[in-house]
C-alpha positions in Angstrom: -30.3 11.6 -6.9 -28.9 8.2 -7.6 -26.5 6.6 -5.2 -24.0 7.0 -7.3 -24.1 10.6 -7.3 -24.6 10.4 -3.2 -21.6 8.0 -3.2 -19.3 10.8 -4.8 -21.0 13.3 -2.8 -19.9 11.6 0.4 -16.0 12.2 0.2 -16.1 15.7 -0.8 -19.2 15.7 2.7 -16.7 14.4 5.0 -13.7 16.3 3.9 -15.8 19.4 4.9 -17.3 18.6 7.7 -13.5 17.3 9.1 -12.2 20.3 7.9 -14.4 22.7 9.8 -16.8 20.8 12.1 -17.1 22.9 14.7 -18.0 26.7 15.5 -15.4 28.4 17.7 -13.2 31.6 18.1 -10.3 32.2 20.9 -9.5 35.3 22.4 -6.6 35.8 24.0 -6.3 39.1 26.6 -3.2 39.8 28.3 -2.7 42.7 31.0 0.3 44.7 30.0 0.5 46.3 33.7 3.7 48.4 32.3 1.6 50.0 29.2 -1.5 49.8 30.8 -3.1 48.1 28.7 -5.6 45.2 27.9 -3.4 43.9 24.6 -6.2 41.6 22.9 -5.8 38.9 20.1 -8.7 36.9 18.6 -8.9 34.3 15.8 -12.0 33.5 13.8 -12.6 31.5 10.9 -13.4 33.4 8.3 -16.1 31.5 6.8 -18.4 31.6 9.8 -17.8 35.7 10.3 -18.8 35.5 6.2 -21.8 34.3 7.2 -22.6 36.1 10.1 -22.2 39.4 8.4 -24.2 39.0 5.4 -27.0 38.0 7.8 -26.7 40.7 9.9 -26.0 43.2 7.4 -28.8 41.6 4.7 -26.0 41.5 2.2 -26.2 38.1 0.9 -23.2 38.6 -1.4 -20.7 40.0 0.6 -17.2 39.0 0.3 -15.2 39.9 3.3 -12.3 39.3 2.0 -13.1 41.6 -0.6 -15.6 44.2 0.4 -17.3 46.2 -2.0 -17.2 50.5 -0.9 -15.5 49.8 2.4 -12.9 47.5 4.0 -12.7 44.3 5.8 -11.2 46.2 8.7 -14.3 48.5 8.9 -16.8 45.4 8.8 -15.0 43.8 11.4 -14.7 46.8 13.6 -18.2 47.9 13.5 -19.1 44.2 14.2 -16.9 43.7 17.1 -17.9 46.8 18.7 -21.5 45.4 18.3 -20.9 42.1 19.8 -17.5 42.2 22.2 -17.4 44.4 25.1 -15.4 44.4 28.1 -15.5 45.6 31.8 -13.0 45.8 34.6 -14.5 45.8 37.8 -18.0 46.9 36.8 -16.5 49.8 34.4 -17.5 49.2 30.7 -14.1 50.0 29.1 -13.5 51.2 25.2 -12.1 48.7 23.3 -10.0 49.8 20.2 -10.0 47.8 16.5 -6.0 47.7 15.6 -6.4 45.9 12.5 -6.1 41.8 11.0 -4.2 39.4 10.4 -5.1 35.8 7.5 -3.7 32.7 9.1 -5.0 30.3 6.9 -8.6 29.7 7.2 -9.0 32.4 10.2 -8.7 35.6 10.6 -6.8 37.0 13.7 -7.9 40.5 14.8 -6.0 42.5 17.1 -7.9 44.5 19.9 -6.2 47.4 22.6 -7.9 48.9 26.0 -5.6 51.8 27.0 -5.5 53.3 30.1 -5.6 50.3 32.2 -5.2 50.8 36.1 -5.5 47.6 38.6 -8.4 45.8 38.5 -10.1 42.6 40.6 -12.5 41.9 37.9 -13.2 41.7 34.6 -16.1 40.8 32.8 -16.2 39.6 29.1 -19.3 39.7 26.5 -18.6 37.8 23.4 -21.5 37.0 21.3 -19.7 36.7 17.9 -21.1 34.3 15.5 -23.7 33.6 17.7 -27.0 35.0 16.0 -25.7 32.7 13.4 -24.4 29.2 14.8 -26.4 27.8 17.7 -23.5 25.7 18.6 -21.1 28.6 18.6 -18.6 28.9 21.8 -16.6 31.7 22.6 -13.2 30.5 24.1 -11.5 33.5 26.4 -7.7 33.2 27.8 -7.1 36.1 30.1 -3.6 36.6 31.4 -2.3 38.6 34.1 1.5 38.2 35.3 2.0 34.4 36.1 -1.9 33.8 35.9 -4.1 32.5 33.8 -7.8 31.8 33.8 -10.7 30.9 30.8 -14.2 30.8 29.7 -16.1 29.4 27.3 -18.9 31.9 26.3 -22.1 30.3 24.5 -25.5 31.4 23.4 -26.8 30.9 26.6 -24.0 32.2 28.6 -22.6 35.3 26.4 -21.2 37.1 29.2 -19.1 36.3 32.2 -17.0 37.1 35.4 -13.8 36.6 36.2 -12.5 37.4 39.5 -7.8 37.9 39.8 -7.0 38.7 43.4 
């Protein structure tokens, strides 16, 4: 490669790596006390879920915006089921795919626990992404009433605690 070539490499190099330099998703969970439910919203880019699917599912081709013989809402709900789990005071609860949103580069993906009673604790296992980007952090928002409090999930810390009195 000549430097030339590397020279008009270089733009196109930046403008990626600005665009998309790091590896994160955010999850927002808010405790609808009235409907009794955990009401769940998560953005992702798509890119890095791309990726992380056809390594997991050895499909090196797949197109998730366009899946061949299934849907994108089937990939992603078999996925999340895989690799986002939540429990309220020590009680793993079943977590319910709603469907997708496309906001631009990201996908947001809508999530529902039913049946939701009070609760002190609740404990969060996000490991999207995470077989795939080493640097990958998990962002979590939980809301209940005037309260909010977050985590930042990582490879090495998947899983956590938090405690609403």
């Amino acid at each position: 490669m000549t430097l030339t070539t590397l020279s008009g490499l270089m733009p196109a190099f930046v403008f990626w790596f600005f665009l998309h330099p790091i590896h994160v998703s955010v999850t927002e969970i808010e405790f609808d006390e009235k409907d009794e439910a955990l009401e769940i919203m998560m953005r992702v880019f798509i890119d890095d879920l791309e990726l992380s699917l056809r390594n997991s599912l050895g499909q090196p081709d797949l197109d998730i915006l366009h899946p061949r013989g299934t849907t994108t809402d089937k990939l992603v709900g078999d996925y999340l089921r895989d690799h986002f789990k939540i429990s309220l005071d020590s009680k793993s609860q079943k977590a319910t795919y709603l469907g997708h949103e496309r906001e631009s580069e990201a996908f947001v993906f809508y999530v529902e626990v039913r049946d939701v009673k009070r609760w002190k604790t609740i404990t969060i296992h996000n490991d999207i992404i995470m077989a795939t980007h080493d640097d990958q952090s998990n962002i979590v928002h939980v809301y209940v009433n005037d309260k909010v409090k977050s985590l930042r999930l990582t490879r090495n810390t998947p899983a956590d605690k938090l405690t609403f009195e």
